[in-house]
N, CA, C and O atoms as CSV, one atom per row, in Angstrom:
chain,resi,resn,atom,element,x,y,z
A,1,UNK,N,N,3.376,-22.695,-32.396
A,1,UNK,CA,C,4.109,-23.299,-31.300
A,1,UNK,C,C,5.272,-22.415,-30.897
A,1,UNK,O,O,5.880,-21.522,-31.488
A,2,UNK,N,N,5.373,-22.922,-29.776
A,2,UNK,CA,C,6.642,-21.714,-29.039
A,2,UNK,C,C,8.264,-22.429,-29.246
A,2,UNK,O,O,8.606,-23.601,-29.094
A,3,UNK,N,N,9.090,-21.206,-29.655
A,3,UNK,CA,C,10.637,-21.565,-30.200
A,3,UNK,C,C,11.300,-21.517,-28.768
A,3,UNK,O,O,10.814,-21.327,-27.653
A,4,UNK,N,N,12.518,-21.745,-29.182
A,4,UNK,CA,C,13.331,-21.451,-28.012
A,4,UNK,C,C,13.397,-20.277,-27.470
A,4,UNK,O,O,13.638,-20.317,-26.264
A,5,UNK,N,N,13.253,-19.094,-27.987
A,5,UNK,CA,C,13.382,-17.707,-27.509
A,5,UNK,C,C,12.146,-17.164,-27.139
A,5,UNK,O,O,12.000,-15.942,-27.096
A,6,UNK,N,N,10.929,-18.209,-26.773
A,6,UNK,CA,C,9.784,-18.253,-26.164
A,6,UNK,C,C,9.758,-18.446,-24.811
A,6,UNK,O,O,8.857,-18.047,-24.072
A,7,UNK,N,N,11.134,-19.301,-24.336
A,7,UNK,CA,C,11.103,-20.123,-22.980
A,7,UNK,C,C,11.431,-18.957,-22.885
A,7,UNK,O,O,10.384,-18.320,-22.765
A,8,UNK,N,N,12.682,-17.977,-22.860
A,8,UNK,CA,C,13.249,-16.855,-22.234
A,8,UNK,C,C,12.715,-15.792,-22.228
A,8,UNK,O,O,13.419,-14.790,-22.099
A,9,UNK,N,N,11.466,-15.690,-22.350
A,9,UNK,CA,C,10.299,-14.136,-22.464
A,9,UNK,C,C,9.768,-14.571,-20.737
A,9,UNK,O,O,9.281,-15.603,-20.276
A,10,UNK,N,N,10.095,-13.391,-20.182
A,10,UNK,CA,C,9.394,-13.248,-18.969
A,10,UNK,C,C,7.838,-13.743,-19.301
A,10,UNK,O,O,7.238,-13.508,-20.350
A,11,UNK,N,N,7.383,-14.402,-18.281
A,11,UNK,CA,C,5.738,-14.799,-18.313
A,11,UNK,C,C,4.752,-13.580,-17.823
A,11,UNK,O,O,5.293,-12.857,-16.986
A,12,UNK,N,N,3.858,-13.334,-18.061
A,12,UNK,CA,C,2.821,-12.443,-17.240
A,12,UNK,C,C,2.469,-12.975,-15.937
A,12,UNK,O,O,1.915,-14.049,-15.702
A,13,UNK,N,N,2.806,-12.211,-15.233
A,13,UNK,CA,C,2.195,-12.550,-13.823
A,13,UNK,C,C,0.342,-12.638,-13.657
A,13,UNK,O,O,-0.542,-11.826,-13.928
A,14,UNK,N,N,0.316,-14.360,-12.951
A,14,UNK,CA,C,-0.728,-14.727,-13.041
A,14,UNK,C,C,-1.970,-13.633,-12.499
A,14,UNK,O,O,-1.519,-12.562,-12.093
A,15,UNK,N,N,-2.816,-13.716,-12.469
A,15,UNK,CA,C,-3.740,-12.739,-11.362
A,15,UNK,C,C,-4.516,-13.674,-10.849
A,15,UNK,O,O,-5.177,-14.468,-11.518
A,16,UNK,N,N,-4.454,-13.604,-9.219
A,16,UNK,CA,C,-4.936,-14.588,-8.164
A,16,UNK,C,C,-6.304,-14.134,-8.009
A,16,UNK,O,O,-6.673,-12.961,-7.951
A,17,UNK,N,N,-7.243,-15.502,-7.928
A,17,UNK,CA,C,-9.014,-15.529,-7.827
A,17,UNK,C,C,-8.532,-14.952,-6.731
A,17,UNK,O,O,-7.373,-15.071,-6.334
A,18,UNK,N,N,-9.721,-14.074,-6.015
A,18,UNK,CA,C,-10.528,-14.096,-4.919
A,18,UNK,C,C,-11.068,-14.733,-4.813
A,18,UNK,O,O,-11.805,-14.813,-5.796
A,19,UNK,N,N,-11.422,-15.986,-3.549
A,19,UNK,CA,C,-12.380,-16.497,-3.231
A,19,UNK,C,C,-13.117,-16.031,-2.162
A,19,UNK,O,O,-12.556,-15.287,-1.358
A,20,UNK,N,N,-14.581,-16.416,-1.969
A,20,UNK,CA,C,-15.449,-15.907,-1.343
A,20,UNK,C,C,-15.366,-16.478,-0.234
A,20,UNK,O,O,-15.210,-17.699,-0.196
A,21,UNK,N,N,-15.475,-15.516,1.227
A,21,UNK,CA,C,-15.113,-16.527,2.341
A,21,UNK,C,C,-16.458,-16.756,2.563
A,21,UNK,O,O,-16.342,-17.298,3.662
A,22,UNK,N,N,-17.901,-16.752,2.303
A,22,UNK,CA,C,-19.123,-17.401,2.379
A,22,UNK,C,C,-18.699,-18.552,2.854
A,22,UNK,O,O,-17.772,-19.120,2.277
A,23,UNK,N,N,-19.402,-19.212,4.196
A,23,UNK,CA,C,-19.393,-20.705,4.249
A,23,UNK,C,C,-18.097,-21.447,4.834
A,23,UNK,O,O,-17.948,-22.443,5.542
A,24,UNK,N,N,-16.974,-20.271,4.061
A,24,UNK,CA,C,-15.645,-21.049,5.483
A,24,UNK,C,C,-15.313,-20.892,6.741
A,24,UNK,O,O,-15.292,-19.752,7.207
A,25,UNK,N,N,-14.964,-22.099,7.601
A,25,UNK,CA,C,-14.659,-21.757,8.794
A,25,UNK,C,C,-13.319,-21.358,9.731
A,25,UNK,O,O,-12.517,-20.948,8.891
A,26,UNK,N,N,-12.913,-21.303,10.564
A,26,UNK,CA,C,-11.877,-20.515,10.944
A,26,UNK,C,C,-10.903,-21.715,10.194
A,26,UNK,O,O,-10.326,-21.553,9.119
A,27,UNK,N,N,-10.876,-22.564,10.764
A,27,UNK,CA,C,-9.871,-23.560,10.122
A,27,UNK,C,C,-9.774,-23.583,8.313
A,27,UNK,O,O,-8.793,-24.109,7.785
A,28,UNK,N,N,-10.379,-23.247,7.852
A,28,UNK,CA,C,-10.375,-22.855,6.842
A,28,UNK,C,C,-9.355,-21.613,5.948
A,28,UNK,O,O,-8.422,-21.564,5.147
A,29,UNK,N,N,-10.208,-20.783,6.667
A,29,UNK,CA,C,-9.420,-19.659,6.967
A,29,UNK,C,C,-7.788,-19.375,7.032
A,29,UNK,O,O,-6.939,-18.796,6.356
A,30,UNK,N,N,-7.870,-20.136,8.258
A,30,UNK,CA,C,-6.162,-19.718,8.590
A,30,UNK,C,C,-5.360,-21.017,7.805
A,30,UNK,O,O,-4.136,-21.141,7.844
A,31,UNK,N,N,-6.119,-21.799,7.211
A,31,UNK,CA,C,-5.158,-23.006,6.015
A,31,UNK,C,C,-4.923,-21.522,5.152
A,31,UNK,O,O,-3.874,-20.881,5.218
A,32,UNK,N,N,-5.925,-21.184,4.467
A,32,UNK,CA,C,-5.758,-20.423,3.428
A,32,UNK,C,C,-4.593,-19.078,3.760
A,32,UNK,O,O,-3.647,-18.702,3.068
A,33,UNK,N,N,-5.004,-18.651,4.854
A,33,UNK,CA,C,-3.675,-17.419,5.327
A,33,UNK,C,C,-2.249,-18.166,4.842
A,33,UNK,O,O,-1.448,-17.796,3.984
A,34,UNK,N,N,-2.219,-19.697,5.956
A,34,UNK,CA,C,-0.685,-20.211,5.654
A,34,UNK,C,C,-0.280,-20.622,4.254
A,34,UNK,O,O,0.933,-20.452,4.133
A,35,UNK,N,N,-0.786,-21.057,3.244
A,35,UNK,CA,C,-1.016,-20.644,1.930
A,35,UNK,C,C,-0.172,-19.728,1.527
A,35,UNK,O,O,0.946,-19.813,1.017
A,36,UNK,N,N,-1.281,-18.254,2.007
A,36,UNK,CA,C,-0.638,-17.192,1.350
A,36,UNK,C,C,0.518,-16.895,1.683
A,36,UNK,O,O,1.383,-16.643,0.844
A,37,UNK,N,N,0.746,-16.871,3.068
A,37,UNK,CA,C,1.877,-16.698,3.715
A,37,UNK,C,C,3.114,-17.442,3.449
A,37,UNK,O,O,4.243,-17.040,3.733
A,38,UNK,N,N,2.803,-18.632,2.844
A,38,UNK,CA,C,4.036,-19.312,2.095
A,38,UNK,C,C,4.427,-18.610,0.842
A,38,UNK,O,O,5.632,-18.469,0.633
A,39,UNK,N,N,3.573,-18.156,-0.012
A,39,UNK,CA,C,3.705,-17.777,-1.191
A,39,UNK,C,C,4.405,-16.562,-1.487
A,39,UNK,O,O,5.092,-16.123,-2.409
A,40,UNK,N,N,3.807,-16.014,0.104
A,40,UNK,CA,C,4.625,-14.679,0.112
A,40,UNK,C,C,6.534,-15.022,0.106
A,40,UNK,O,O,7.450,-14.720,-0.659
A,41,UNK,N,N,6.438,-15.731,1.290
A,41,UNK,CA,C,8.042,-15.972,1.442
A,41,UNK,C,C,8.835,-16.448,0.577
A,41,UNK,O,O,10.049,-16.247,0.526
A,42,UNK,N,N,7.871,-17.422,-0.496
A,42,UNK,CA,C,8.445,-17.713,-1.826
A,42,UNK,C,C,9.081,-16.780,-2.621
A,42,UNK,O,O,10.251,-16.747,-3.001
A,43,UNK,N,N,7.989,-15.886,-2.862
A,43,UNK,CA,C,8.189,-14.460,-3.654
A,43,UNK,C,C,9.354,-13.111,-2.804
A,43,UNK,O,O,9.917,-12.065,-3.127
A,44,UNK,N,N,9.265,-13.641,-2.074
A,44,UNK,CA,C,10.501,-12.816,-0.999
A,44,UNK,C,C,11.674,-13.210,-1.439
A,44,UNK,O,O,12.558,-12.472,-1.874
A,45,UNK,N,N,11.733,-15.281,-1.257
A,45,UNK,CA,C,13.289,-15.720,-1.334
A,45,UNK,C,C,14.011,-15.387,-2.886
A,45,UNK,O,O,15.193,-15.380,-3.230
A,46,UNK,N,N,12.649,-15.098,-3.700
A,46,UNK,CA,C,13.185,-15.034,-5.433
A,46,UNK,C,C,13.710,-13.586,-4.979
A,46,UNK,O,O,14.939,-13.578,-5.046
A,47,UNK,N,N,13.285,-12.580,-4.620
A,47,UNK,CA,C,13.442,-11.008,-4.647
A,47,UNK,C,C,15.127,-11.015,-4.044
A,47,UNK,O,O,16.056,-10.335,-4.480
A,48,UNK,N,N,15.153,-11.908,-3.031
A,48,UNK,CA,C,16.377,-11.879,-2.361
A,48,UNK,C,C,17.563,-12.883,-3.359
A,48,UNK,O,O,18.691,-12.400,-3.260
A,49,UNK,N,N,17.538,-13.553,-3.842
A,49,UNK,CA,C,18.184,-14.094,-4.844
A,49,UNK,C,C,18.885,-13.260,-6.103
A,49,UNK,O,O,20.059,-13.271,-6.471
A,50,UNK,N,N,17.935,-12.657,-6.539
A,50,UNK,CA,C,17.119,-11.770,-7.958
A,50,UNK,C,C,18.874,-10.245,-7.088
A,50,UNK,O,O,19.867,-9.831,-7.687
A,51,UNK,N,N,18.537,-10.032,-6.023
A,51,UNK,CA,C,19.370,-9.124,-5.684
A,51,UNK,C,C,20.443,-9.607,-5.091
A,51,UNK,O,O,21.344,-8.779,-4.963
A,52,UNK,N,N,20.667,-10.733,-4.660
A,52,UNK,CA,C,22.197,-11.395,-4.277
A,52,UNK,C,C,23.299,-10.969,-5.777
A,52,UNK,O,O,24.389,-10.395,-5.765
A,53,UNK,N,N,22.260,-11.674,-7.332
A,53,UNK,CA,C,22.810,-11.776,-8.338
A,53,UNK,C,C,23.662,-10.565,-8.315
A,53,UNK,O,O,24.841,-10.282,-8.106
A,54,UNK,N,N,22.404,-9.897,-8.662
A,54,UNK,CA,C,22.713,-8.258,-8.837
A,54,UNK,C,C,23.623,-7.708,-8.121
A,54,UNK,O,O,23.943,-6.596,-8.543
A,55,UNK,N,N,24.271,-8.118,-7.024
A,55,UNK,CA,C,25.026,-7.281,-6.065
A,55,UNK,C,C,26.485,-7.989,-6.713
A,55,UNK,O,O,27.537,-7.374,-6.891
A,56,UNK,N,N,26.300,-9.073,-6.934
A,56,UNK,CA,C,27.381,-10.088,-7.105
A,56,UNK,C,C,28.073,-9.303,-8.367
A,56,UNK,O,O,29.218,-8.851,-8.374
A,57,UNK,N,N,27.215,-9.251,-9.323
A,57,UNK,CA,C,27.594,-8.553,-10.692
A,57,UNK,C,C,27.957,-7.565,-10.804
A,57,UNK,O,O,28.728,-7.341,-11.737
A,58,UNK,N,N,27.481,-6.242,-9.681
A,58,UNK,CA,C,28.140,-5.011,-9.789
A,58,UNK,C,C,29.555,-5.059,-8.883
A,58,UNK,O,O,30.431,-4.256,-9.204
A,59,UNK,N,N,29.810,-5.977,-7.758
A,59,UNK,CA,C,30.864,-5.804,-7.096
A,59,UNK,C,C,31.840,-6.679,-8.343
A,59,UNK,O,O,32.862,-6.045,-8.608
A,60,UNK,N,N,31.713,-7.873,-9.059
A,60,UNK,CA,C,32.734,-8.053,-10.185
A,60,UNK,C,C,32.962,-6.451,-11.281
A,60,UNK,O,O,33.927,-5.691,-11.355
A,61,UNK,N,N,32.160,-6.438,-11.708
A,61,UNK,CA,C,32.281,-5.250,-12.541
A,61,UNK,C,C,33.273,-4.112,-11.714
A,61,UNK,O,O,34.223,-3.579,-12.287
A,62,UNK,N,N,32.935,-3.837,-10.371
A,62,UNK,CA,C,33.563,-2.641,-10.067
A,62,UNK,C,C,35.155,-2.653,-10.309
A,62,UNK,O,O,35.891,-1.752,-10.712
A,63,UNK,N,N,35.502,-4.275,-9.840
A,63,UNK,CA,C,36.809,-4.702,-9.672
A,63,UNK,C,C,37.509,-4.632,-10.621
A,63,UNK,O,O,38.639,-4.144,-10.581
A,64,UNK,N,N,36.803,-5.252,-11.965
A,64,UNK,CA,C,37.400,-5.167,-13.522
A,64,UNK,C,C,37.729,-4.022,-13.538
A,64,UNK,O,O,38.237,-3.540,-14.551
């Protein structure tokens, strides 16, 4: 079983199925684009966060 210093180990990034577009139709389709396209912006707003921190921390540091 996993300890506390289990929660704080970065996870492996999942690896996303391909699915087969056999059989789907446009509406289909472009659900699945907006999907991705959310997921993307998800993964954008963390990147932009992830570097707010980072900026935040070197402009304290500089000041010290």
């Amino acid at each position: 079983m996993g300890g506390p210093d289990q929660d704080d180990m970065p996870r492996r990034r999942q690896v996303l199925e391909k699915p087969r577009f056999d059989g789907w139709d446009v509406g289909q389709l472009r659900e699945y684009i907006a999907e991705l396209q959310a997921e993307i912006a998800r993964a954008e707003a963390g990147i932009e966060a992830r570097e707010g921190h980072r900026a935040a921390a070197e402009a304290f540091f500089r000041k010290g």
